[in-house]
C-alpha positions in Angstrom: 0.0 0.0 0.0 1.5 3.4 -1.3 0.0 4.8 2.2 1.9 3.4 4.5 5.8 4.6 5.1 6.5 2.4 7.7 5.6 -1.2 9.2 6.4 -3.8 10.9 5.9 -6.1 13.9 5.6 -6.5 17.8 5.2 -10.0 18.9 2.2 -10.6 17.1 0.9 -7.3 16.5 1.4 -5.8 12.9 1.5 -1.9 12.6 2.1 0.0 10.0 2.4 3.9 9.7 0.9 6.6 7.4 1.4 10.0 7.0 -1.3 11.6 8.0 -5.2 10.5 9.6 -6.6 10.4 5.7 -3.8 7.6 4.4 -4.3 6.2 7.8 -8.1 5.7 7.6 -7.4 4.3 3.6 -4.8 1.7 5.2 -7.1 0.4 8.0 -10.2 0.5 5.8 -8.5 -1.6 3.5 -7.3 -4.4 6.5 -11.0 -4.4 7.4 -12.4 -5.2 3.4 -9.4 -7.6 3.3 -10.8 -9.7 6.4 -14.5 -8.9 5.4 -14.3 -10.3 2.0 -12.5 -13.5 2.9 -14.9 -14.0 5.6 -17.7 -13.5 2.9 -16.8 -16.7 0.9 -16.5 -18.8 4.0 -19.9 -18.1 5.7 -23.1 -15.9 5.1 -22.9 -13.8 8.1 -19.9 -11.3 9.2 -20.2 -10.2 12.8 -18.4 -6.5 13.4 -17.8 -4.7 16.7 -18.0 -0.6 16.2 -16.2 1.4 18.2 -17.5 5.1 18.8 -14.9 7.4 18.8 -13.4 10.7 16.6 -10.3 8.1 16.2 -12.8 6.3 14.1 -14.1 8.7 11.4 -11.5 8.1 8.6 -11.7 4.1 8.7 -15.5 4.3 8.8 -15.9 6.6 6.0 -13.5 4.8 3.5 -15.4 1.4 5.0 -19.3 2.5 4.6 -18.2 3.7 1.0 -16.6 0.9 -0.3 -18.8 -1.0 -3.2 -16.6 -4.0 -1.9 -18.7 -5.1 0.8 -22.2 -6.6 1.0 -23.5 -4.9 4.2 -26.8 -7.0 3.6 -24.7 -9.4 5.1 -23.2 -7.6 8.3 -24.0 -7.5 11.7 -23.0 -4.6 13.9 -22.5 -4.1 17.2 -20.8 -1.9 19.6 -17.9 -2.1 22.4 -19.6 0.5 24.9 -21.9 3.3 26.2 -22.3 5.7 28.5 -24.9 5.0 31.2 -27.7 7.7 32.1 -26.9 10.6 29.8 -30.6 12.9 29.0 -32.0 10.6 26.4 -31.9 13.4 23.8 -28.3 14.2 24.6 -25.8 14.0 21.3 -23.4 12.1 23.0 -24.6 8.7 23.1 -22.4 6.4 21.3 -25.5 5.1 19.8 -25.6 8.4 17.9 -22.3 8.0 16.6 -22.5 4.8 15.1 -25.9 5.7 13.9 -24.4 8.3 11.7 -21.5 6.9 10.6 -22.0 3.6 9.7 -26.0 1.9 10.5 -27.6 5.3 8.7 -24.9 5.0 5.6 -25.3 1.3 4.7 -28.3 -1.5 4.5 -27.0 -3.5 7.1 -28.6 -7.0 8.0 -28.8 -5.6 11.5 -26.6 -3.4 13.9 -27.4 -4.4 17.7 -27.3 -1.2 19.9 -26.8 -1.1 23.6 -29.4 0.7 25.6 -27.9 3.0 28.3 -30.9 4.4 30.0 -31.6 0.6 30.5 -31.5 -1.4 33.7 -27.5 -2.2 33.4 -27.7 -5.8 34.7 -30.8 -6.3 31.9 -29.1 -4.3 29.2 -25.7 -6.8 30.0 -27.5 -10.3 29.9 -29.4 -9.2 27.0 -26.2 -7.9 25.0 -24.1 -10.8 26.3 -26.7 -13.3 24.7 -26.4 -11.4 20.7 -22.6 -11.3 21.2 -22.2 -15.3 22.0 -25.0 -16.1 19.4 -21.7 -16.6 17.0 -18.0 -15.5 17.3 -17.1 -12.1 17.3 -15.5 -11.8 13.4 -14.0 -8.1 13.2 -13.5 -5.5 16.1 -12.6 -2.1 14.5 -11.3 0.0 17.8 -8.8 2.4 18.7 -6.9 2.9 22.0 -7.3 6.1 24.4 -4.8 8.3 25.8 -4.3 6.3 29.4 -3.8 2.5 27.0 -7.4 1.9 27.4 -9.1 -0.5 24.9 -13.3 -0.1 24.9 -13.4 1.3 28.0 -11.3 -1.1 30.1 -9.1 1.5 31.9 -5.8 0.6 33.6 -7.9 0.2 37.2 -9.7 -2.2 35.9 -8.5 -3.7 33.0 -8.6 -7.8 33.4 -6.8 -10.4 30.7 -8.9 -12.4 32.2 -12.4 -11.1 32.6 -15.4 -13.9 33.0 -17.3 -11.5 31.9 -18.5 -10.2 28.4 -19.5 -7.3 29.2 -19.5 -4.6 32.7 -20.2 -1.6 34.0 -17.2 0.4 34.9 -16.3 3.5 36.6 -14.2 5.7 34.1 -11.2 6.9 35.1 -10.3 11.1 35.4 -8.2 10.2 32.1 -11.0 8.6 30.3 -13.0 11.5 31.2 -10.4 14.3 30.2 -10.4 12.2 27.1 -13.9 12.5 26.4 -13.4 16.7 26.6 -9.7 16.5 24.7 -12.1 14.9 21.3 -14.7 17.4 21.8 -17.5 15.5 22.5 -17.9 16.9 26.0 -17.3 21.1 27.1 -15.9 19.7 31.0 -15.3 16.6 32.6 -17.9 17.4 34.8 -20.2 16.6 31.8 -19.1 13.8 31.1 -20.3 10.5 32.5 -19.0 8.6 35.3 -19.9 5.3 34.2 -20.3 3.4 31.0 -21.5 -0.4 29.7 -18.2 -2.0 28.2 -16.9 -5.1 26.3 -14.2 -6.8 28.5 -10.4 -7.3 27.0 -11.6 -11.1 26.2 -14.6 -10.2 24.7 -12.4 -8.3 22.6 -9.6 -10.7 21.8 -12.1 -13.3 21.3 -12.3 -11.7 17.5 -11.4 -13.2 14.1 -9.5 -10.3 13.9 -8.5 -6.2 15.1 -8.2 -3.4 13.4 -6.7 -1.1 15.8 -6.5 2.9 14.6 -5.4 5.3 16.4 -4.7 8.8 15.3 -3.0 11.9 17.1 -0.4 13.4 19.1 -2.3 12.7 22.1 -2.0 8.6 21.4 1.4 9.0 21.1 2.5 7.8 24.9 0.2 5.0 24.9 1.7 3.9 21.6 4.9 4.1 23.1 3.7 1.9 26.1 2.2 -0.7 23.7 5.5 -0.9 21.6 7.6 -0.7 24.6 6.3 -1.5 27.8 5.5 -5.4 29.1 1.9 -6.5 28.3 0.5 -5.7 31.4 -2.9 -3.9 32.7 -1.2 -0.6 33.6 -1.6 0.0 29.7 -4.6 -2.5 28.6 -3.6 -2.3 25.0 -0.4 -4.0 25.3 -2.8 -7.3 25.4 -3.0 -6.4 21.2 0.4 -7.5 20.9 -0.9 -11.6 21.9 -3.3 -11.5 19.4 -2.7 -13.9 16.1 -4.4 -11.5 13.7 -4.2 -8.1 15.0 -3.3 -4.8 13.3 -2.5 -1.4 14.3 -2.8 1.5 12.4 -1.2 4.5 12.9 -0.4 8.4 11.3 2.9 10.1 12.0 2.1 12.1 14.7 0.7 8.8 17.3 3.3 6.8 16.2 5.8 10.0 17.0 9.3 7.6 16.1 
């Protein structure tokens, strides 16, 4: 790909680097239609995990325009959302996801969580339509403290029974949420959240991991250089057989 300038390997984790958030978005779009359309001539379904984030806006555009993929044939889901935001607030991830990917394409069906559901309800129902069939395809990024979904450092667990939990968000999280605009102060933002758990995750065909921006650029560093430990959740990308990070110049900073 003419995109990339730089890639290579850690562990098991593939990167590659572009040159700026447009060639980035190109090169992970391009992973995802790769995996999509071999998964297409092996079985009639292709289960995808969303995640909701500015980080995301690139690969989702190339991917909902591509005339490569038969969205008739895709099922949607995604990793997290916030808990007890106003119903009519813009924030929802719901909203996100809405707009740039289940409103753009005719999907089979995209499977939303409900956050102004009873948590413990919401989770048992979710949990069921994620372990209908494996997980094919998580699309996801990685936040400024190594987070993956929302599994911050606190309480990040390789080995999670779980699916999926409700978590307290870290201050980082939270400054995070402001930092991409979606919030004016922290003290908007919510202090808890729905997420998939790091096995839930893993448990994927495969990950397309992009992550755009200066601000990434210490977590990348952890993930390249640190041991694959919970103090930065993403390192656990690096055990993964089919995993793929994605990256501009200015996250991968080296």
């Amino acid at each position: 790909m003419t995109e990339i300038i730089h890639q290579g390997s850690k562990d098991r984790l593939n990167y590659y680097v572009c040159e700026d958030r447009k060639k980035m978005g190109k090169v992970s779009a391009n992973l995802a239609i790769d995996e999509i359309k071999k998964l297409l001539n092996e079985k009639d379904e292709v289960r995808i995990v969303f995640a909701a984030a500015p980080s995301q806006n690139e690969v989702l555009q190339y991917l909902t325009e591509s005339e490569d993929i038969d969205w008739s044939k895709i099922v949607g889901f995604h990793m997290d959302e916030y808990l007890n935001l106003p119903l009519d607030s813009d924030q929802w991830f719901k909203n996100y996801l809405e707009k740039h990917v289940a409103n753009k394409v005719e999907m089979k069906a995209f499977h939303f969580m409900n956050g102004m559901a009873d948590p413990e309800k919401e989770m048992k129902r979710y949990t069921q339509l994620l372990l209908e069939k494996p997980i094919d395809l998580v699309c996801l990024g990685i936040g400024e403290n190594g987070h993956i979904a929302f599994n911050d450092p606190h309480i990040a667990d390789f080995q999670d029974p779980d699916t999926i939990k409700v978590i307290a968000l870290d201050e980082a999280s939270r400054v995070q949420q402001v930092n991409d605009g979606a919030f004016k102060t922290v003290s908007d933002v919510p202090t808890h959240a729905m997420t998939l758990t790091i096995p839930s995750l893993m448990s994927a065909g495969c990950l397309v991991c992009t992550v755009p921006g200066e601000t990434k650029k210490e977590a990348v560093s952890k993930v390249f250089n640190q041991s694959i430990d919970t103090s930065c959740p993403a390192t656990i990308l690096r055990k993964h057989d089919n995993a793929h990070l994605i990256l501009d110049s200015e996250s991968f900073g080296g």
